[in-house]
C-alpha positions in Angstrom: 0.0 0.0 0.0 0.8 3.7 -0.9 1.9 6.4 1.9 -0.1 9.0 2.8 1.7 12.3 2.3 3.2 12.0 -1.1 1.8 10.4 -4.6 4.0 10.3 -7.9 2.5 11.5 -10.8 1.8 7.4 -12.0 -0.3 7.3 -8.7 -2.2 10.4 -9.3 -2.6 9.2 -12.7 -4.1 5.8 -11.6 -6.8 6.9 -9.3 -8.1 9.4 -12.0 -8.1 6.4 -14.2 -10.0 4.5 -11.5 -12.2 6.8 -11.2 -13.5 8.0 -14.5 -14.0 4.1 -15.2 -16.2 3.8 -12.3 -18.2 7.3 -12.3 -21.6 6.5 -11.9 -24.5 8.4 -14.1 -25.2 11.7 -11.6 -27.6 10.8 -9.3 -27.4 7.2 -9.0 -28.6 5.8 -6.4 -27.1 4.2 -2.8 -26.9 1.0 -4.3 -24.7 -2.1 -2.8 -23.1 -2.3 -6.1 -21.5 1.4 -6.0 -20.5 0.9 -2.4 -18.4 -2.0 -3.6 -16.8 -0.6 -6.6 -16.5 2.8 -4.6 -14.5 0.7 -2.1 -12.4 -0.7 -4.8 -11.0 2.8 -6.2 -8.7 4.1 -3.1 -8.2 0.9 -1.3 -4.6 0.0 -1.9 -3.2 3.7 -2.2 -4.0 3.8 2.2 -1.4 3.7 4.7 -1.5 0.2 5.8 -1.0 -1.2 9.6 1.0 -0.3 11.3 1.4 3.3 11.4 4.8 4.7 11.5 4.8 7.3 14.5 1.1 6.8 15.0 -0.2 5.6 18.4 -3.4 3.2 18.0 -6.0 2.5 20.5 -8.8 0.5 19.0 -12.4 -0.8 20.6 -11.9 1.8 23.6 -15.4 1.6 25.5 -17.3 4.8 26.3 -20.2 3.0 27.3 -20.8 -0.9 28.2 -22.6 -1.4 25.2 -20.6 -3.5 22.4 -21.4 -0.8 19.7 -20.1 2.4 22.1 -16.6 1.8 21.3 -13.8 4.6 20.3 -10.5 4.3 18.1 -7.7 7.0 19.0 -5.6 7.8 16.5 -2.6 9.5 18.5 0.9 11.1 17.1 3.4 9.4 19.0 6.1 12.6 19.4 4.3 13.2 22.5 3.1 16.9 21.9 0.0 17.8 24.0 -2.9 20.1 23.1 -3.7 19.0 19.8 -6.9 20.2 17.9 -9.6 17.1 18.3 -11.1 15.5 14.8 -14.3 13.0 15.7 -15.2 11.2 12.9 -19.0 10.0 13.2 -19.4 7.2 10.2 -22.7 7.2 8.1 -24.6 3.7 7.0 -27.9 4.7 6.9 -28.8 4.5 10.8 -28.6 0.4 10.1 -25.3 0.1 9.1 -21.4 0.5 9.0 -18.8 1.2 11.7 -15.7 3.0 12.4 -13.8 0.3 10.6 -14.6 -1.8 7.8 -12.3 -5.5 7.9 -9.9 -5.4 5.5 -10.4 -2.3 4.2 -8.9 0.9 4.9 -12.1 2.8 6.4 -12.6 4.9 8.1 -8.8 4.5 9.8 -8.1 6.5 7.2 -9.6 9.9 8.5 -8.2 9.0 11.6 -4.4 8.6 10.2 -5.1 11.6 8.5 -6.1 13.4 11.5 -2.9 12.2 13.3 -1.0 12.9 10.1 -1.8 16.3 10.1 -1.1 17.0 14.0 -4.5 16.9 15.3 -5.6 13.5 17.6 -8.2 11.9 15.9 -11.0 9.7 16.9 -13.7 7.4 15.2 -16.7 6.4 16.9 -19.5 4.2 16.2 -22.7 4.0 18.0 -26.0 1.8 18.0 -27.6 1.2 14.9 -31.7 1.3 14.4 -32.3 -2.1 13.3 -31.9 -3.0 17.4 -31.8 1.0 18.9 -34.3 3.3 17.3 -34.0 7.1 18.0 -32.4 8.7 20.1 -30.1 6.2 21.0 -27.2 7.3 18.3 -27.6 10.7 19.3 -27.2 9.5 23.3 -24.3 7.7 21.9 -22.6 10.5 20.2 -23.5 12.7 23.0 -22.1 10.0 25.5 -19.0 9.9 23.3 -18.5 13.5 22.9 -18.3 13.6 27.1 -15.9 11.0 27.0 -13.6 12.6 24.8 -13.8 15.6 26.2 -13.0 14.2 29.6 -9.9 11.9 28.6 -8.4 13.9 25.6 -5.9 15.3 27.5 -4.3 11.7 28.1 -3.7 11.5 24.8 -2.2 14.7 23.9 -5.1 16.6 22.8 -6.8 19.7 23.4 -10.4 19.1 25.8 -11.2 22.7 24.2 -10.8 22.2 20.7 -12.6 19.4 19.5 -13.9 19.5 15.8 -17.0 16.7 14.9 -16.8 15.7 11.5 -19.7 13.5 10.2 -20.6 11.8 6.7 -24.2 11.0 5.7 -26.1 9.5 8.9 -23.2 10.6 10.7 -23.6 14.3 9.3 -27.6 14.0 10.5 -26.1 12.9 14.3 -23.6 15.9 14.3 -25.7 18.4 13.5 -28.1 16.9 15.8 -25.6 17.2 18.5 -25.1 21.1 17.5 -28.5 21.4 18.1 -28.3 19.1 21.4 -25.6 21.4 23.0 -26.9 24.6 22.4 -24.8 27.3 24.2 -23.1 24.8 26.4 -20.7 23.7 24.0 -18.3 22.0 26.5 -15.5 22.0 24.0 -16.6 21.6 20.9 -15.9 24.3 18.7 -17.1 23.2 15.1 -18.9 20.2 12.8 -17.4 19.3 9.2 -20.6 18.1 7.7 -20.7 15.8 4.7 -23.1 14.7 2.7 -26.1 14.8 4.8 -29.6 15.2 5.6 -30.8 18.1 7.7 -34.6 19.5 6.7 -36.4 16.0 6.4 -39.5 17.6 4.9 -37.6 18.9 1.8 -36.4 14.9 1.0 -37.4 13.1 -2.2 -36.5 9.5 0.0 -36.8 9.5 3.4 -36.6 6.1 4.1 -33.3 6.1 6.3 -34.4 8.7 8.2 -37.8 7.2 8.8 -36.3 4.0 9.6 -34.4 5.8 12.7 -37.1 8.7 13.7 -39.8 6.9 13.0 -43.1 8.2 10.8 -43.2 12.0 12.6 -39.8 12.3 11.0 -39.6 15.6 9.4 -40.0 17.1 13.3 -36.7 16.0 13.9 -34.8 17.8 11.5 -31.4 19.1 12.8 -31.2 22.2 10.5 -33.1 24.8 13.3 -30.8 23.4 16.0 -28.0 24.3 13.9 -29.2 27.8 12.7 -29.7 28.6 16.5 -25.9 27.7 16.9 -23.3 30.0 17.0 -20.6 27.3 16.1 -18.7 26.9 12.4 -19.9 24.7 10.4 -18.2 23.4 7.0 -20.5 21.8 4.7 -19.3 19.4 1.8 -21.0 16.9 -0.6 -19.8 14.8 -3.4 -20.6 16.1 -7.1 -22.4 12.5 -8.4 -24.8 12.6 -5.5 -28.0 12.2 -5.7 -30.9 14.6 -5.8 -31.6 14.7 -1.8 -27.6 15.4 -1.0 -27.2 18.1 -3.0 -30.6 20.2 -2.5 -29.7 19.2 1.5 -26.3 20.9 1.0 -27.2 23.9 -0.1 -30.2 24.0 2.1 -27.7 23.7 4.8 -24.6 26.5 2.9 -28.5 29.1 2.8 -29.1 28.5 6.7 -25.7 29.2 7.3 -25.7 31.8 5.2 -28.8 33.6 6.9 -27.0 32.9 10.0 -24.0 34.1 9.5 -24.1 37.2 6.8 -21.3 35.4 5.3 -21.1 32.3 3.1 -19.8 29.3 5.0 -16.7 27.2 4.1 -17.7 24.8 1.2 -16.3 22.3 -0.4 -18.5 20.0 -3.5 -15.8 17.0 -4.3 -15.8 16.8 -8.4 -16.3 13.7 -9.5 -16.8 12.1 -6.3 -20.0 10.1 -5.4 -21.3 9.8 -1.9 -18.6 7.0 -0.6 -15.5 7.9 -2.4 -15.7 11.5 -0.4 -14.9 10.1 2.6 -12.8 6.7 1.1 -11.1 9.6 -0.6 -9.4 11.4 2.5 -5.9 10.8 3.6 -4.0 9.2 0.1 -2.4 11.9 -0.9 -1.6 16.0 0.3 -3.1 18.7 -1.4 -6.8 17.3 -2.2 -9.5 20.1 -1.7 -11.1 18.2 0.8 -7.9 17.6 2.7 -6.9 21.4 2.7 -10.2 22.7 3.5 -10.9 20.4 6.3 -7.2 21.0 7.6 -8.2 24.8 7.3 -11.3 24.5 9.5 -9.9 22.8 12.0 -7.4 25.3 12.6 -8.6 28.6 11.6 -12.2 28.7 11.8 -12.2 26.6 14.6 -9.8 28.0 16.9 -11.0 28.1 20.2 -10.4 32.0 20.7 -11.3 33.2 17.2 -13.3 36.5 17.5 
């Protein structure tokens, strides 16, 4: 497998290859199919285990439940208060997990993170097809505190922590924007990818329904995170479908409204809704790699005016 910092030009040239062969039609939909030939295009260009000068602590509990479980993702040069990355997966509220066997996700956001000089973290959480709502959101919530208590033992900072979310994880961090209110505790921003945030406004509400239940649409994060003061950076992959898109720019307009200013964007070209978050971490200099570094640090600095 392929470092993460630097790609020759036959690397680069590889993955475009990879990835104009496999370009779906835009707006195809979530289909098994595209998540295993998405899977396929970034695979064996990952860092593989072990990490050189990474610290790993995998399946750390932050509840007694089997699914409340944490990886830490830790720099081992033993530097202390490091920006905080959280990386909520998505799956649909019935599905997926902070690491897939044998593949490289979602270790690599984390490696990333600890790449970059921040302490990352993936969590997963309980999944609807056992734990309807609000149990992921207790989870994240539940995770959130944990982190925030026991950051500091790994070298990072308990007042910078940055959630980062993709899909179903997107809907459960901007949930926990609106959860938190003015009593932040730490958290200082949300990376939101690819998510779902006015459930009225969706074409297919199945995956939301499937977790909220039929009054879905009063559940929708979006006013929680207008009423918020934190950053938020929005994203979404260019082949998405109808719902992602139209969600993402619902989202960029709230903010917008918020804020007086337009919020930090990033729309992935020619990436569908998996391969923006398989994507991260192969190689320095991707939009989504610079933009998310750029948040994390400057519009998320804990004393920014």
């Amino acid at each position: 497998m392929k470092g993460m910092i630097e790609l020759s030009a036959a690397d680069r040239a590889l993955i475009e290859a990879r990835l104009a062969a496999a370009t779906p039609p835009l707006g195809r939909e979530l289909t098994r199919e595209l998540l295993l030939e998405s899977q396929k295009l970034y695979a064996d260009l990952h860092e593989a285990p072990p990490y050189a000068g990474i610290k790993v602590s995998e399946d750390v509990p932050y509840g007694p439940r089997p699914r409340q479980r944490l990886d830490i993702f830790e720099p081992a040069d033993g530097a202390a208060k490091r920006p905080v990355l959280v990386y909520v997966h998505g799956g649909g509220f019935v599905r997926g997990d902070k690491k897939s066997p044998g593949l490289p996700y979602f270790h690599n956001i984390g490696v990333w993170a600890a790449r970059r000089g921040f302490l990352g973290v993936n969590i997963t959480y309980r999944l609807a097809t056992t734990d309807p709502a609000p149990t992921a959101q207790d989870d994240v919530t539940a995770a959130v505190e944990w982190i925030r208590l026991h950051a500091g033992e790994h070298g990072g900072d308990a007042g910078h922590i940055v959630l980062m979310g993709h899909s179903a994880g997107a809907v459960l961090v901007a949930d926990q924007i609106a959860r938190m209110g003015a009593d932040t505790r730490g958290v200082v921003g949300a990376a939101l990818g690819s998510g779902n945030y006015d459930f009225a406004k969706l074409v297919n509400a199945v995956n939301v329904g499937n977790y909220y239940g039929p009054d879905y649409a009063a559940h929708s994060p979006l006013p929680g995170v207008r009423e918020s003061k934190l950053p938020v950076m929005v994203s979404v992959g260019e082949i998405e479908t109808h719902d992602f898109q139209e969600q993402a720019l619902t989202l960029v307009n709230a903010l917008f409204e918020r804020d007086g200013r337009f919020p930090r964007f990033v729309r992935q070209s020619g990436q569908n809704h998996y391969t923006s978050c398989f994507r991260i971490g192969f190689g320095a200099g991707d939009p989504i790699e610079r933009e998310l570094e750029a948040f994390i640090r400057v519009d998320c600095a804990p004393n920014r005016a």
